[in-house]
Every structure is written in C-alpha cells, then in structure tokens.
N, C-alpha and C positions, 0 to 999 in steps of 0.2 A: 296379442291383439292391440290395436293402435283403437287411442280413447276420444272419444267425442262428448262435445257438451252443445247442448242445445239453447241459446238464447233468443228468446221468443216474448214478450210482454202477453200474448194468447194463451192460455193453459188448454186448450184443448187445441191449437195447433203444435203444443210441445208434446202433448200426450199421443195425438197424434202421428207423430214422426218417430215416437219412439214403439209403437205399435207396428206401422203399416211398414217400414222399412226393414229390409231383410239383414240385420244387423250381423249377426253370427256368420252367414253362407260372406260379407263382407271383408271377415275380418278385421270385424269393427267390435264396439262395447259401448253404448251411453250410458259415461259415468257421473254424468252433472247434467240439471237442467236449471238454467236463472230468469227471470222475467226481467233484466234489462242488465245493462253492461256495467255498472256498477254492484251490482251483485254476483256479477260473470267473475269479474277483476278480484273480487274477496276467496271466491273458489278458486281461482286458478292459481293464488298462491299459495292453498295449501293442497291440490292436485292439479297440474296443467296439462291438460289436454293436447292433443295432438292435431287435432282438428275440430275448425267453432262454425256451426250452421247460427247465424248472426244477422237478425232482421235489423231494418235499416229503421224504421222509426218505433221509439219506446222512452218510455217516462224516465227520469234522473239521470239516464246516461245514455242518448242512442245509440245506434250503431258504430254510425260516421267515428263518435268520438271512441269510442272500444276499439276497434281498429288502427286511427289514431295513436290510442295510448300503448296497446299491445305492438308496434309498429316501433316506436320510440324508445321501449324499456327494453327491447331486446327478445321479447318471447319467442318461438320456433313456434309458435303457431299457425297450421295454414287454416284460413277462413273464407266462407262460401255465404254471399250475403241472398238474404231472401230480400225481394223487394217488391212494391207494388208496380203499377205503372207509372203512379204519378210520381213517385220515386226515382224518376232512370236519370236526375242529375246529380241527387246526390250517391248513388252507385258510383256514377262515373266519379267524382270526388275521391271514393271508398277506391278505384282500382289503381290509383297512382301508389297506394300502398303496400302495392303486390298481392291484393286477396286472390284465392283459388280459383274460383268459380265465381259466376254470378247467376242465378236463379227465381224468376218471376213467380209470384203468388196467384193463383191456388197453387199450390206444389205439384209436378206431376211425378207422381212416384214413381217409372220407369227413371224418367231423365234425372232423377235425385242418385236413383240407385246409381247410375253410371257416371255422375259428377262425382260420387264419392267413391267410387271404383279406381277413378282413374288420378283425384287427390291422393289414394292410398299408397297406390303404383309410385307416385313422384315421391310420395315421403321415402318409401323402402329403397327405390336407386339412390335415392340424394344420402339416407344412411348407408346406404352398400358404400358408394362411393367416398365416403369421409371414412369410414373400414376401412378402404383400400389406400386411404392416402395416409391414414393413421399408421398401417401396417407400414406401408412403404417410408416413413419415417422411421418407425422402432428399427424396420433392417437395417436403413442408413445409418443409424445409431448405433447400433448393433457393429455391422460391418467397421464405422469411423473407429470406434473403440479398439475395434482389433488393430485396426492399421494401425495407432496411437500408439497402444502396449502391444504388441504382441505374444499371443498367451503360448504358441508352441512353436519351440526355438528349430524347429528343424521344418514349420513351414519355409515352402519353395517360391520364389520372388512371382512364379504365376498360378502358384493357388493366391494369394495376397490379389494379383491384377485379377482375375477373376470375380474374385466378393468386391474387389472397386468398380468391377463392370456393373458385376449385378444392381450396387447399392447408387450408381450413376455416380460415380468419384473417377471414373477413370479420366484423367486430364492430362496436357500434355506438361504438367509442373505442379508444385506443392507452394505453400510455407505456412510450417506453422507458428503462429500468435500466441501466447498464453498472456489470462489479463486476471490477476491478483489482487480480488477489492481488499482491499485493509482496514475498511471500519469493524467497529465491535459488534460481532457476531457477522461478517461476513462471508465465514467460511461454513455457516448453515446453509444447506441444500436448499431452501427455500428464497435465502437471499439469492444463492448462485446462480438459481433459474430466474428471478428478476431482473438481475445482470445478462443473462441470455438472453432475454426477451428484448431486452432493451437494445443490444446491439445487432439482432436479428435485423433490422428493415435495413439498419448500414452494410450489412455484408448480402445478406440471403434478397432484403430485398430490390438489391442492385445488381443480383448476378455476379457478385464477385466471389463467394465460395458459402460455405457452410459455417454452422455455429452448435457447441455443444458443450456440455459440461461434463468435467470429470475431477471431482471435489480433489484439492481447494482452487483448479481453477476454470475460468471461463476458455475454454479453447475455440481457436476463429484457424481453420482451413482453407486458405486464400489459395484460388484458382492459376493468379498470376502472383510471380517474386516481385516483392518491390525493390522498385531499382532507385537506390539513391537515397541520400539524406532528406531530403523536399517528400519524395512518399512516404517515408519513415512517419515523417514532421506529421505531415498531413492526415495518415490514419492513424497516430495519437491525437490530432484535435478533433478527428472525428467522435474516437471515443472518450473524452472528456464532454464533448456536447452531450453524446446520448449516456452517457453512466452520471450528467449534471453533477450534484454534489460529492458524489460519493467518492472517497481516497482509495485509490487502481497505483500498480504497478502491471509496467506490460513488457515484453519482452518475444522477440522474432528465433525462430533458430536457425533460421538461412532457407535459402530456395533448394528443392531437391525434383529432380525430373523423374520418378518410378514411385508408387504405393509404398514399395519395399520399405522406402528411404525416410517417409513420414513420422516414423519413428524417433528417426537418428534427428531431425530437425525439430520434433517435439522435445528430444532429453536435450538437446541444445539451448531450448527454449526455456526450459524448468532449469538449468544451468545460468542462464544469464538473471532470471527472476530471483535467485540465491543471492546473486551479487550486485542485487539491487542499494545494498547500504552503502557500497561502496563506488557508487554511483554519482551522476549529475543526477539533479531531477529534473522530471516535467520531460522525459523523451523515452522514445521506445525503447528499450535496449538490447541487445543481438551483437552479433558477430561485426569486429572491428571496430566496438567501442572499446576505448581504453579502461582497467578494471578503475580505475580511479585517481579522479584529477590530483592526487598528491602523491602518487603512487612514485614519483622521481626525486630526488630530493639532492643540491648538491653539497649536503653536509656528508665529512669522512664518519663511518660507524664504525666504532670499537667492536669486536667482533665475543666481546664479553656481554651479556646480554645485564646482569645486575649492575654494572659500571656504567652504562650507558642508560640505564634507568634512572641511576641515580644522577648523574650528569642533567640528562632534562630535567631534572625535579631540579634541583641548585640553579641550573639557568635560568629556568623559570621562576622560581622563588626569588634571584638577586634580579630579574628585569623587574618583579612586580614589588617587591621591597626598593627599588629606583625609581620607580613611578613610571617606567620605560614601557609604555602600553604599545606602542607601534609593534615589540618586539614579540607580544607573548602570540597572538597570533601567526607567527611562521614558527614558532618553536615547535607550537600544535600541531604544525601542518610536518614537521621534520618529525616529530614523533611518529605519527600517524606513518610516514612513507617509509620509519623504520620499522614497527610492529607488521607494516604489510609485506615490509623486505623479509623479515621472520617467516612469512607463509600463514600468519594467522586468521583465523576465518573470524567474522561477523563476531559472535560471543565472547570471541580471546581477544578482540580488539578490544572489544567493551571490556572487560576483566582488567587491561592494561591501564587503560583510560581512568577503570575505578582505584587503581592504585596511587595510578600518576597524580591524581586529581585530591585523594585520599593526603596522600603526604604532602603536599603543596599547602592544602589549606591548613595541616595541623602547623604546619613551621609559621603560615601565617598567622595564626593563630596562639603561637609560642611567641612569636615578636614582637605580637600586636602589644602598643602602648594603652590600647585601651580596653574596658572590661567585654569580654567577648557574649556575647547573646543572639548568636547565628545558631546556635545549634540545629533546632528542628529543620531553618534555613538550606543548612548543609545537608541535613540527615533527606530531605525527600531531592535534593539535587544529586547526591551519588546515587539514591534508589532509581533515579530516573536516568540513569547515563545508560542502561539496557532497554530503555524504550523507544529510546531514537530510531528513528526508520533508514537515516541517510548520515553517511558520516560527517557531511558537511555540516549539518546541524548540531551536531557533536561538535563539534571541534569550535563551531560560533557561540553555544550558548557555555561551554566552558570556559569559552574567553570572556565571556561578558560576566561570568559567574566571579572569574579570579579576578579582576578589572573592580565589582564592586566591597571585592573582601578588603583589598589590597589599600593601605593607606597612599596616602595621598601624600608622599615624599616627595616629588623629584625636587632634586636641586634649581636652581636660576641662576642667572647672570654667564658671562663666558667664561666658567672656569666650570662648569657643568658635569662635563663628565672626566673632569678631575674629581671632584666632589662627589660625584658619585662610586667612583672606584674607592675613595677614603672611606666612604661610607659605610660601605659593602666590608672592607679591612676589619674596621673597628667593631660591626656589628656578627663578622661570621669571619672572624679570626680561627675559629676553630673546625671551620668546613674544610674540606679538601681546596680550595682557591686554587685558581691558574690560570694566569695571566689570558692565556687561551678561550676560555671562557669568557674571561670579560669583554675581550676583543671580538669575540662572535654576539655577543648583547649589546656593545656598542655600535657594531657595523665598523667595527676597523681591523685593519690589519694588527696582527700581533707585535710584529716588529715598530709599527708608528707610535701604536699605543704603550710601547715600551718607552720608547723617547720620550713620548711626550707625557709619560710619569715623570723619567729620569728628568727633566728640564725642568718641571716643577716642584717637584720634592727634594732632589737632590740627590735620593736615593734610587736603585733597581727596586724593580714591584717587590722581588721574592724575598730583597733585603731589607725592605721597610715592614713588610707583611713578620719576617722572624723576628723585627725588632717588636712590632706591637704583641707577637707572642709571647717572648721574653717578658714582655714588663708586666703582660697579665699573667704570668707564669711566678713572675716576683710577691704582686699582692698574694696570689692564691698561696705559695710558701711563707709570707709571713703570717697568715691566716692559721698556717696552721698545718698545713696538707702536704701529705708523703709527697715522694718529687713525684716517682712515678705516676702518682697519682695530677698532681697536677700539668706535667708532660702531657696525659691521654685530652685531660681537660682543656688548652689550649690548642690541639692538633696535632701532636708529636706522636703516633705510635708507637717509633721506636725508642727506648730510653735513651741509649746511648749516641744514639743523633740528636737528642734534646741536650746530653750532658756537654757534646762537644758547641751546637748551637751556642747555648748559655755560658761557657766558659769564651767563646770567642768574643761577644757582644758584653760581659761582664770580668772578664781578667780572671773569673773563678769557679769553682764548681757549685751548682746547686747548691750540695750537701752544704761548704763552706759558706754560701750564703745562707743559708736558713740557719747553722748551727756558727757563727762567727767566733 
C-alpha cells in the first residue's frame, strides 16, 4: 500500500478524512497526521510518505512553504492541496510546483476518493516505468559485460549481435576507451562508479556511446572511432574536465565494426593502460603511439648485459664527478632505451633503475671529500624509484637527484676538458677507463679526443693512464703490499701484464723493485 499523511491545522477535519475515506478498497494507508507543515517536515524524515493531502493556510509553516521546501530538497512526494476559496492565489502559486491535485474545501468525499485514485495510478506507472528503465539498464550492463569478456569461447559472432540487438548496442562501429584513476584508493568500486557518473553526461549524455564499469577500470563504448590525433586530444580534455582533479590514465584499443570484435579492442585497451609508464603523458593512448619516447637510442650496446651496466654506472659516475650535468641526462635516457631494448616490463625497469642509481651514489659517496649525511636522503629516493607512474619522471628526478649529491668539480678556463680527463685518471686510475668513454661524456669523437690529449700531455691516454698506474702501484709496494696484490689494486687484473707494464715503464720487475 502507498502511505499518506494528512496535514491539516483542523483536528476534526483530519479525523475526518481519515474516517470518511475508503482508505483500504484505495490502496492507500494513513500513516502520519500533523497540524501544520513544520511538523509534516519532522515526520517525513523519519517516515516519507508517498502522498500529502496539504492545506494551504496553517500556523508556523503553511502550506505554500511545505510544498516549497518538499519541492526543493528533493522529496518524491505528490501533494493534493486543500484550499478555501479565498485561497485560489495562493494555490495557483503552490501548482508551479508540480502539486497532484488541487481540491476546494468542504471536502467532497466522492471527488477526494477519485483524486486520490487516480494520484495512486500516476505514482504505480511512473514506478513501473523507472522498473523498466532500471531493468533495461542492468541487461545493457549485463549484455555490455559480455561483449567486453566474453564468458563462452565458442559463442558464435550472431549470438554476440543478438544480445547487442536486444541490449540497443548494435551499431554500425565500436571503440573501446578504458580510464584508470590513480589516486589512493581509486580502484574501490565506490570511487569507480563516481568516475562513471562523472563522465556519464560526456558520453551518454550526448549520444556518443555508453559508460560502464568493470574494476579497475571505467570503460566508455564509443559509438563512432575517433579519427585522428585532434579527437584523441579532445576526448582526453574532455575527460580531465569532468574527472577535475583526480590522476586517470586512459587508453583507446582502436575502432572495430561487429560486437564480436569489442573484445579484441578492449584487450587492446587494457594493453596500452599497461604501458602507460612508458609513455608521454597527458594524452590518450592506443594504437600507433610509439612505446616510449626513448625507446631509440644511437648509442652501440654491448650485447653483455652486466658490462654495459657497469659502463653506464662509470659514465655516469665520471660525468657527475666532472661536474658535466648536461651529460647525465641523456645517459639516463640511453639507459632507459637499453633496459627496454632488453624487453623489460614496467617493475624490471624499475629494479634496473634501483641498481643503476644504487651504485652511482655509493661511488659518490666513496669519493665524496666531504662527511656524507644523505643517508635517510638516499634511502626514501631509491624506495621511491617504484612509485613513479611515468618513466619520464624517473629518469628527471634521478637526474636531479644525482645533480644535487654530486660535488661541485668542474674544472675552468680553456683547458677544461683536458683537466677534466686528468682528473678523472688520477682519481679512478683503478676503474676499467677508456678513452671511449670519455669521448662519449665529452661529446667528442674518440680519435679528436686522442689528439688532443696527445698535444697536451705529450703522452697517449692509455700511456699516461699506465704510467699514473705504475707510480701508484710503486707507493702501494713500498708500503708494503704483495705485487699481486697491488697489481688488482691499481687496475691490473692480470699479473703478468702488470709484470711486463712495470718493467717497461721502470727497466725492472716489481719483485726487484720492492725487494732491491
């Protein structure tokens, strides 16, 4: 039974009306009676009524305004005002409001009975019908879901068009959108449908396709393929307007013309949202972006994977012990395009990143002249090199990271990166060094930067480089230290290339040096 409340400031025309009217044979029930609309307003929010029989003048709150306020707050109430005669302007006021009925006093119980007959009738169609539109939602939901996954692999491409008839999906094209908020806790169902809702009036309410969710993301079912970079653009700034603050990745899987095929343009979709790190941001992403702007790189790769680890670390380590900041940014960027020449995904980039980044600062930190008190500094920067969302951001705040560990060496004057290359000798005489190297952190050819050692020094790099070996090689023997020992310690792995080194450059063997 649908509920009624009687407000009436009369007590014996509310007794009244709850007596003389044939409530039950109705399909009615009067559950509340108030003598004026401020006491109507206290009951109906803790029982709201379905329909208010609402006289137009009463003490503390008349009619006018009860209708007014119920009107305004959103109540589903329909109301039937009683009124006198000298009352019929402020009625007409009360029906701008959409009240049910309007009904002059003395009451005539016939024509009561059949204003509330026929109030009844409107509310039970207007519930059938939000039934019917609710239903026909859940099958479109229903139905879209299927088309998205489909659960049984041996459905035929016209049972599929079928449930797209039924669900009104049958179109003559697809694409699907998927949009990935990223704030913390975004991926509760409860956020996910705020995210629906929000972009619901951009798609749904312009006729351009459907919106739905299917955790973790918001999926958009566009009617027509966007054609072009300009619509791409376009329905990303659409949805930045309506998702306002909140951090989305989104991603297209291309236009597909059958039901069948909504599928294969969803796993496309969830396919490109995967390689969103490896991305630009701020644009849609789909089919025909490139995986990532550093993804080419025209440095040669050793096809040794721990050599070429260790090489970026050294280069990077003697740009930023040279004070050469121009340089450690593309080194970053040559890293990056070789770990993704590897085939590594999103987490093993990151894992590379933490290593590369790991040994860079401890060597800084080995070299550093001064007493080191970055620790905590370091320890939540490498915790954070897995939270980045976008490689580019990676690759920017490592730079700026190694940029502020990094002293403050560079040499001056025009003899610079002479100076710097001596520098680099005298301080990591015991690193693998090569000329090659320096020549790629300079920006010069290998061969120029050989001259133009040899014109200055007098010496070849690799001949002045064994000579600063040698003479560190001589304190370390007189100190005390087995050759071998001291051989590994200036950079000699093998003995017997240190024995013949040191006899070339000294006229004699180790041994005879240390022991005369």
């Amino acid at each position: 039974m649908l509920k009624v409340m009687i407000v009436d400031d009369e007590p014996k025309l509310r007794q009244g009306l709850q007596t003389l009217i044939p409530w039950e044979s109705l399909d009615l029930t009067v559950t509340a009676a108030a003598a004026n609309g401020k006491e109507a307003l206290e009951m109906m929010e803790k029982e709201p009524p379905d329909i208010a029989l609402v006289d137009i003048r009463m003490p503390l709150m008349d009619g006018l305004q009860l209708i007014r306020r119920l009107a305004t707050s959103g109540h589903q109430v329909q109301c039937i005002i009683l009124s006198g005669y000298a009352d019929f302007e402020y009625a007409k006021q009360a029906i701008k409001y959409g009240v049910a009925g309007y009904l002059l006093k003395p009451v005539d119980i016939k024509e009561m009975t059949n204003t509330l007959k026929r109030v009844r009738e409107r509310i039970e169609a207007e519930r059938m019908k939000r039934g019917q539109r609710q239903l026909g939602v859940e099958n479109r939901e229903r139905v879209l879901h299927r088309l998205l996954i489909p659960q049984d692999q041996h459905e035929t491409p016209a049972g599929l068009r079928n449930f797209a008839t039924e669900a009104g999906l049958l179109w003559s094209s697809y694409e699907v959108v998927c949009v990935l908020p990223r704030d913390v806790e975004a991926g509760r169902p409860d956020v996910l449908q705020q995210c629906a809702d929000a972009i619901q009036p951009l798609i749904e309410g312009r006729g351009l396709g459907v919106v739905t969710v299917n955790p973790p993301y918001v999926v958009l079912l566009l009617r027509k393929p966007l054609r072009g970079i300009r619509q791409r653009e376009h329905l990303h700034q659409e949805l930045r307007n309506g998702l306002g603050d909140l951090r989305f990745v989104a991603a297209t899987g291309g236009a597909v013309c059958e039901p069948e095929e909504i599928c294969r343009s969803y796993a496309k979709a969830r396919h490109w949202i995967k390689q969103a790190f490896f991305s630009e941001k701020g644009q849609l992403l789909g089919p025909g972006d490139s995986s990532c702007p550093f993804s080419e790189s025209p440095g040669q790769f050793n096809e040794n994977a721990e050599e070429m680890m260790e090489e970026f670390i050294l280069r990077l380590y003697y740009s930023l012990d040279a004070g050469n900041e121009p340089m450690i940014l593309p080194l970053l960027q040559e890293a990056a395009a070789y770990f993704l020449m590897q085939e590594q995904d999103e987490h093993s980039v990151k894992e590379s990143f933490f290593f590369l980044s790991n040994a860079v600062i401890h060597k800084l930190a080995a070299g550093s002249r001064k007493e080191w008190k970055r620790t905590e500094e370091v320890s939540r920067f490498l915790k954070g090199i897995f939270e980045y969302e976008y490689l580019s951001d990676l690759l920017e705040e490592t730079r700026r990271f190694f940029l502020a560990l990094a002293e403050e060496s560079e040499p001056e004057g025009k003899e610079k990166e002479l100076k710097i290359m001596i520098n680099i000798i005298h301080r990591h005489y015991a690193d693998h060094l090569k000329l090659e190297t320096l020549a790629g952190m300079l920006n010069y050819s290998t061969a120029y930067l050989g001259q133009l050692f040899k014109s200055k020094t007098g010496e070849y790099f690799n001949t002045y480089l064994d000579k600063v070996r040698i003479q560190k090689a001589k304190e370390l023997l007189e100190q005390g230290m087995k050759v071998y020992e001291a051989a590994e310690r200036v950079g000699y792995t093998n003995v017997n290339y240190f024995y013949s080194k040191f006899k070339k450059y000294e006229g004699r063997s180790p041994s005879d040096f240390k022991n005369p």
